[in-house]
C-alpha atoms as a printed R data frame, in Angstrom:
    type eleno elety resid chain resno       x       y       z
1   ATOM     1    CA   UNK     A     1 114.058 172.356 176.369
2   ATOM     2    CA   UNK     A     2 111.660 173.529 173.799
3   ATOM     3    CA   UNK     A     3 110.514 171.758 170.801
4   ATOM     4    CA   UNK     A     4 112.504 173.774 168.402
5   ATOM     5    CA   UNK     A     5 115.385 172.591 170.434
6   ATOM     6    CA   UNK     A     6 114.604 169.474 169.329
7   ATOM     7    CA   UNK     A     7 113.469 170.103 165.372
8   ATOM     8    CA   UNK     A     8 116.089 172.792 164.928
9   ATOM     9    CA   UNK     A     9 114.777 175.875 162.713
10  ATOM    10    CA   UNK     A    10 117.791 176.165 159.925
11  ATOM    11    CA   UNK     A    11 115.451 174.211 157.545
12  ATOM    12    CA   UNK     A    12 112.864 176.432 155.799
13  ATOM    13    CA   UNK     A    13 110.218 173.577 155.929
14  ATOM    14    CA   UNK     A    14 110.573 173.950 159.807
15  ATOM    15    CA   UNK     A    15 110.654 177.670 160.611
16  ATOM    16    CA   UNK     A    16 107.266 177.224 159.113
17  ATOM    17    CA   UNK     A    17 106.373 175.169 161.788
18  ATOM    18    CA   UNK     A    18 108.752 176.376 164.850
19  ATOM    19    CA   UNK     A    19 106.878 175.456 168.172
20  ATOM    20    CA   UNK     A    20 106.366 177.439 171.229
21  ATOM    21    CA   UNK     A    21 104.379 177.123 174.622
22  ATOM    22    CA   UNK     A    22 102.807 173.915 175.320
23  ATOM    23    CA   UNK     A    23 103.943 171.346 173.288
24  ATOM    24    CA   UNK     A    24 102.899 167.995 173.422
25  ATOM    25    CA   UNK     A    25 105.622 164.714 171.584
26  ATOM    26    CA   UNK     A    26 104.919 161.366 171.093
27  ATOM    27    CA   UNK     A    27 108.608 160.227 170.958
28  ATOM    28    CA   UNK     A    28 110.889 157.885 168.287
29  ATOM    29    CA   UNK     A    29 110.507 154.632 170.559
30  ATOM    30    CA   UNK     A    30 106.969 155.376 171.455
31  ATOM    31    CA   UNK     A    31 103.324 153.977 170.348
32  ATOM    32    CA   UNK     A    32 100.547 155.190 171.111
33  ATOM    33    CA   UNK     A    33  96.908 153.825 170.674
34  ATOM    34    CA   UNK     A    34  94.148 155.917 171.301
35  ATOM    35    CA   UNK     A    35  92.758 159.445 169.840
36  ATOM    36    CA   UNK     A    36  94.898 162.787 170.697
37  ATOM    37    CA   UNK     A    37  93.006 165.901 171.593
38  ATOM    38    CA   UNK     A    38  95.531 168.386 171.744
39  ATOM    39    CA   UNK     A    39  96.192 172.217 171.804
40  ATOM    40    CA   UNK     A    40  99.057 174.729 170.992
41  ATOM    41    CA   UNK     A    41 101.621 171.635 169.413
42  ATOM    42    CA   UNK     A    42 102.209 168.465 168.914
43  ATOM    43    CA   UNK     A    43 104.883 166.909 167.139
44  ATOM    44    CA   UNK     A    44 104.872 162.559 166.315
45  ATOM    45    CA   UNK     A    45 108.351 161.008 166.267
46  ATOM    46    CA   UNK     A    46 106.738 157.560 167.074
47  ATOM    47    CA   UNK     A    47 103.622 155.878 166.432
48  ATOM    48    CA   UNK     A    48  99.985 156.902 166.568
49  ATOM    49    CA   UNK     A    49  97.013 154.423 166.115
50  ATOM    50    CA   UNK     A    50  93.891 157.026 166.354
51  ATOM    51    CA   UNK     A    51  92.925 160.085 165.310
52  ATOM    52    CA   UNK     A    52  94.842 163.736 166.257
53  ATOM    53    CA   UNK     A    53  92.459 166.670 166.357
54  ATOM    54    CA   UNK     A    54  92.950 169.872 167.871
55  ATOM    55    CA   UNK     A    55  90.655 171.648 170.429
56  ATOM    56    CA   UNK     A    56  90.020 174.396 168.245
57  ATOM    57    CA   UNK     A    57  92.745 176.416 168.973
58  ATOM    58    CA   UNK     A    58  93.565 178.386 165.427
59  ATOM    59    CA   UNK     A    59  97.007 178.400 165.932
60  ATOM    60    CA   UNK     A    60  97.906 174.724 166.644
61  ATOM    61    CA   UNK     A    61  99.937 172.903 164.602
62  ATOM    62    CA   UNK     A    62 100.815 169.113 164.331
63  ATOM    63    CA   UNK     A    63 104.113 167.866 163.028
64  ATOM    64    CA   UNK     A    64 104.421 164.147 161.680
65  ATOM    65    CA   UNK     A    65 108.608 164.083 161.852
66  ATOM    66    CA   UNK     A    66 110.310 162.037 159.600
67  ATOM    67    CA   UNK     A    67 109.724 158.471 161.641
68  ATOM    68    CA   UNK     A    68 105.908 159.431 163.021
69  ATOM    69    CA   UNK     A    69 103.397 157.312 161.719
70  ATOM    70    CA   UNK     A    70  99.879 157.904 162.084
71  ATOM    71    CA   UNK     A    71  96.953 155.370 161.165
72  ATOM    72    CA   UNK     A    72  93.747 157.390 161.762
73  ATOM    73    CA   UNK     A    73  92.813 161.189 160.719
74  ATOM    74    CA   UNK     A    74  94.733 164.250 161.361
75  ATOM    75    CA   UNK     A    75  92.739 167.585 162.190
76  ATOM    76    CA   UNK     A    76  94.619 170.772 162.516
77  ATOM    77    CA   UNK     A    77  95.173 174.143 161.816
78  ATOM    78    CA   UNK     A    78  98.554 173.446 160.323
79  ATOM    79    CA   UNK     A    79  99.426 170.417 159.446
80  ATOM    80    CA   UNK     A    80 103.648 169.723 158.565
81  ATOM    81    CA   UNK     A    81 104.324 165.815 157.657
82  ATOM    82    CA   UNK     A    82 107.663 164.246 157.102
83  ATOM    83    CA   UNK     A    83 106.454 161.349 157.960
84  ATOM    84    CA   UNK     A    84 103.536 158.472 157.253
85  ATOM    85    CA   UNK     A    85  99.787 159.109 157.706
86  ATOM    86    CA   UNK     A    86  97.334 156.306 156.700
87  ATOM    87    CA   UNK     A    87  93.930 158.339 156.599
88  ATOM    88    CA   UNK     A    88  92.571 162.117 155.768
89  ATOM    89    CA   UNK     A    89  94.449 165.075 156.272
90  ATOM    90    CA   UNK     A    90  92.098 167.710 157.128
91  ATOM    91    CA   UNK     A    91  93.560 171.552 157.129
92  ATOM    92    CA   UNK     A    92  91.618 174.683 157.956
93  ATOM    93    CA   UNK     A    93  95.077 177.030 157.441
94  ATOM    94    CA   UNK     A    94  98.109 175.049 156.023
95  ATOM    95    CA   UNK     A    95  99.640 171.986 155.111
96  ATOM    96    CA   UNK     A    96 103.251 171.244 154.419
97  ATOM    97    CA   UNK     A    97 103.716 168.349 152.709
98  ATOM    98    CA   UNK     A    98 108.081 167.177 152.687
99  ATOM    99    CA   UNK     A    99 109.436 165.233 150.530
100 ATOM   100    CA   UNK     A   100 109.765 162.264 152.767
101 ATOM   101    CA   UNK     A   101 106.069 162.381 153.345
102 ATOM   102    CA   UNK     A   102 104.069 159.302 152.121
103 ATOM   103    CA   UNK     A   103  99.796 160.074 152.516
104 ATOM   104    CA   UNK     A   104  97.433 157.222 152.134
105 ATOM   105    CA   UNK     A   105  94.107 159.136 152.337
106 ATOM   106    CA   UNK     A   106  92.812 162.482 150.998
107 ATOM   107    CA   UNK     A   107  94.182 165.803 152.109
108 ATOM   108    CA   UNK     A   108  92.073 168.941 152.410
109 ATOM   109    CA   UNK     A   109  93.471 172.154 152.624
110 ATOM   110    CA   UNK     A   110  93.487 175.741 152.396
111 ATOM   111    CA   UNK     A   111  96.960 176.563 151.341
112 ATOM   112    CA   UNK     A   112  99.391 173.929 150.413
113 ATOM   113    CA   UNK     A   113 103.098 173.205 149.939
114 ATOM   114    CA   UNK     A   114 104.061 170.073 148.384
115 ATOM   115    CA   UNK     A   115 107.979 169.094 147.644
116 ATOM   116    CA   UNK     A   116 108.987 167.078 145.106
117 ATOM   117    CA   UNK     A   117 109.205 163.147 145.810
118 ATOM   118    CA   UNK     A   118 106.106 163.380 148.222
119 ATOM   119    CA   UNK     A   119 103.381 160.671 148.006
120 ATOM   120    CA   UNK     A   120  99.883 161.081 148.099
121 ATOM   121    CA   UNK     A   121  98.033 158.482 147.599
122 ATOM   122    CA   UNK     A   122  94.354 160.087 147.509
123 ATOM   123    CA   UNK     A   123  93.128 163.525 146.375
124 ATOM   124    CA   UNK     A   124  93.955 167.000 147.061
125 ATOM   125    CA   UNK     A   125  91.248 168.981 147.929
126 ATOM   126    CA   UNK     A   126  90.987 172.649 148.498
127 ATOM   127    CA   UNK     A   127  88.579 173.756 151.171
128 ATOM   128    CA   UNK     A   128  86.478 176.392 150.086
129 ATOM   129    CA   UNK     A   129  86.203 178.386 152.976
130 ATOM   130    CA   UNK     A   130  87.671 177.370 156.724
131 ATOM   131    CA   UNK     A   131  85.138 174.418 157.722
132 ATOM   132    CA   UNK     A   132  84.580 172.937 153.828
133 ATOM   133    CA   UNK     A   133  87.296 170.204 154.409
134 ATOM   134    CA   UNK     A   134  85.528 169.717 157.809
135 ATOM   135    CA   UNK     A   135  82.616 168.996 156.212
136 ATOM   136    CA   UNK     A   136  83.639 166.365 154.932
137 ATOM   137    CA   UNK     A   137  84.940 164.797 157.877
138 ATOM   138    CA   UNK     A   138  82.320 162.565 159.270
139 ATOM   139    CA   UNK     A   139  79.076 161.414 157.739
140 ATOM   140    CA   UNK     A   140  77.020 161.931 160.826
141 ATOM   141    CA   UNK     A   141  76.099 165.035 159.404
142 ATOM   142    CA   UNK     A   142  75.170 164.367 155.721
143 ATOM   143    CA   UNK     A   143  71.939 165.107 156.056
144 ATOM   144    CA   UNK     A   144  72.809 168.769 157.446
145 ATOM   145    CA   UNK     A   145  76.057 169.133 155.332
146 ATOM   146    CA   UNK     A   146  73.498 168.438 152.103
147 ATOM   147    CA   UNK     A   147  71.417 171.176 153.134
148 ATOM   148    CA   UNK     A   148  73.603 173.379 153.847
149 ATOM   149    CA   UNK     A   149  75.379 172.894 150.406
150 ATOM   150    CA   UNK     A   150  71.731 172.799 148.919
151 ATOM   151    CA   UNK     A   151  71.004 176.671 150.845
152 ATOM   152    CA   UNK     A   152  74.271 177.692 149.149
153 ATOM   153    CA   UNK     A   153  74.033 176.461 145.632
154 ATOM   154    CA   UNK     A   154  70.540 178.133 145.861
155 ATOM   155    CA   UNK     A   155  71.373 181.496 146.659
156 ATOM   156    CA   UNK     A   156  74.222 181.598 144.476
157 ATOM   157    CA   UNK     A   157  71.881 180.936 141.741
């Protein structure tokens, strides 16, 4: 059984996000504490306490279902959420946010798609380019992500 067995692809919201090849489910009754490296897919039915990042695979995408809740950062490609995050969204393609969706944290993206009766509860912030949201990420790298912003702003000028 494949995921899209399981998330069914008549709703436009998730042919966006239909799942093939390796996919990777935290399921309804589970928790899970600890960060999630993961590649290809991974779709959150249950709980999460940690952060989700992807290895750096351009085509993964992470789905928050309806009754996934994550406390910690998500880091993906694509990015769909039904379902609770309490930290920063970080997007370097797309994020789908549903209507059932409820953010506490800010979300950076590239392209978005918001439905009516979403909740954000933080700012939306458009990358500028596919690691700007990243930048932003951590603060071990101020010092280099100040530079680098200073080398811009200086040749721009």
């Amino acid at each position: 059984m494949k995921i899209t067995d399981i998330i069914g692809t008549n709703n436009p919201l998730d042919k966006s996000v239909a799942m093939s090849g390796k996919d990777t489910v935290v399921g309804v009754n589970a928790q899970f504490t600890g960060n999630i490296m993961f590649s290809q897919n991974l779709k959150i039915s249950g709980t999460v306490k940690g952060n989700i990042d992807s290895n750096d695979d351009n085509d993964a995408q992470v789905l928050i279902d309806q009754s996934g809740v994550v406390e910690g950062d998500v880091t993906a490609p694509i990015v769909t959420l039904k379902g609770e995050v309490n930290g920063n969204v970080h997007s370097t393609n797309k994020i789908v946010i549903d209507a059932s969706a409820l953010i506490t944290g800010n979300v950076y993206y590239d392209i978005l798609e918001m439905h009516g009766g979403a909740t954000v509860n933080g700012s939306l912030i458009r990358n500028m380019g596919k690691t700007a949201g990243l930048l932003e990420k951590t603060n071990e790298n101020d010092d280099k992500s100040t530079s680098f912003l200073q080398s811009i702003d200086k040749q721009e000028k």
